[in-house]
C-alpha positions as a printed NumPy array, in Angstrom:
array([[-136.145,  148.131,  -51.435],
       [-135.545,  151.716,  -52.682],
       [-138.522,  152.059,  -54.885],
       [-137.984,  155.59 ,  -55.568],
       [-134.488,  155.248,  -56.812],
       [-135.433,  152.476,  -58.896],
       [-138.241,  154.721,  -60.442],
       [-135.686,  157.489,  -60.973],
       [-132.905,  155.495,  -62.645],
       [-135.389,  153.734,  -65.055],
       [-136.759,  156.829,  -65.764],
       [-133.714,  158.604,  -67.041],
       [-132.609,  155.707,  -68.97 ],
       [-136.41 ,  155.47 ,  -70.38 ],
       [-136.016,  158.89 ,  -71.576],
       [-133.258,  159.122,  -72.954],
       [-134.227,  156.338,  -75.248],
       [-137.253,  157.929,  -76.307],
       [-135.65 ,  160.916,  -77.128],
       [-133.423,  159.169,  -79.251],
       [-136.254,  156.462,  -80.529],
       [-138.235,  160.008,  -81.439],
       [-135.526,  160.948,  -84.031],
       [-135.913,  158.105,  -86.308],
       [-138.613,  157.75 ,  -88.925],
       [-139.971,  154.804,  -88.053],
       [-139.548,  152.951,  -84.656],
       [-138.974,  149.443,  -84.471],
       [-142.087,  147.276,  -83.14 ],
       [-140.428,  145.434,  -80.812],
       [-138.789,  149.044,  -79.29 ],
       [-142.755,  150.527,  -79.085],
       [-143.276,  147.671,  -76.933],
       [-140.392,  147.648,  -74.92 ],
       [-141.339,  151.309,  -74.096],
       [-144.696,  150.77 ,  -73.684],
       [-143.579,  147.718,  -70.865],
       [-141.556,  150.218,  -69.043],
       [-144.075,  152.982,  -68.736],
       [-146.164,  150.454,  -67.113],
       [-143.198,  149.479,  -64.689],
       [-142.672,  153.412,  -64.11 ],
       [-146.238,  153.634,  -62.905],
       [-146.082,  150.513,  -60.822],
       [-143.293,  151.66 ,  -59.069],
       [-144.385,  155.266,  -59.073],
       [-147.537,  153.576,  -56.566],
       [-145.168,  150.964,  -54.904],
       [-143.076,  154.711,  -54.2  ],
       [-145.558,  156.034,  -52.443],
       [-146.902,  153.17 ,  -50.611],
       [-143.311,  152.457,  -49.003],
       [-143.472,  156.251,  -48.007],
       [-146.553,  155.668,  -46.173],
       [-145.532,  152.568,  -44.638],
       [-142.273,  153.926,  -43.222],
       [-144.232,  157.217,  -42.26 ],
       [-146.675,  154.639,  -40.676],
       [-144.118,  153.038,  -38.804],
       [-142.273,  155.991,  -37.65 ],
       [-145.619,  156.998,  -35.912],
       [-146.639,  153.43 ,  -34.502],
       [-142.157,  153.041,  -33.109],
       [-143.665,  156.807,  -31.599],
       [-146.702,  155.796,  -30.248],
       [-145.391,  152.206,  -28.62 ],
       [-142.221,  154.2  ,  -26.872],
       [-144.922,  156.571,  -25.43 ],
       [-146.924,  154.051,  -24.252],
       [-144.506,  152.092,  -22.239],
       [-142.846,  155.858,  -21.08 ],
       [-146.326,  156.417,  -19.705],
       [-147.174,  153.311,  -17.519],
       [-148.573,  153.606,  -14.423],
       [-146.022,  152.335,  -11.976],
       [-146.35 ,  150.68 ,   -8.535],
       [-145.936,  152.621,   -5.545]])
């Protein structure tokens, strides 16, 4: 799962309805807590983001290390 595009796309569309939810006088209860839901989900995938960064950094390193370990076995003579 793309966790970063996720983040982005939600993020424009969360804007933009801010923006717009910032022009009226008086915001609608159940739109506060619609926005207030999806700046929680933001920062939850925000972390989930980075932690599928690491892991596929992670990985990238471990696929490394296992290739040079079985390029470096002692063979018999």
């Amino acid at each position: 799962m793309d966790y970063l595009r996720q983040y982005n796309d939600l993020h424009i569309y969360y804007a933009a309805l801010k923006k717009a939810s910032m022009k009226e006088p008086e915001v609608p209860e159940s739109t506060a807590k619609w926005l207030s839901l999806v700046e929680t989900t933001l920062f939850e995938l925000q972390e989930l983001a980075h932690m599928e960064k690491t892991y596929m950094q992670k990985s990238k390193t471990m696929s490394n290390l296992v290739d040079l370990v079985y390029a470096s076995a002692p063979t018999r003579d």
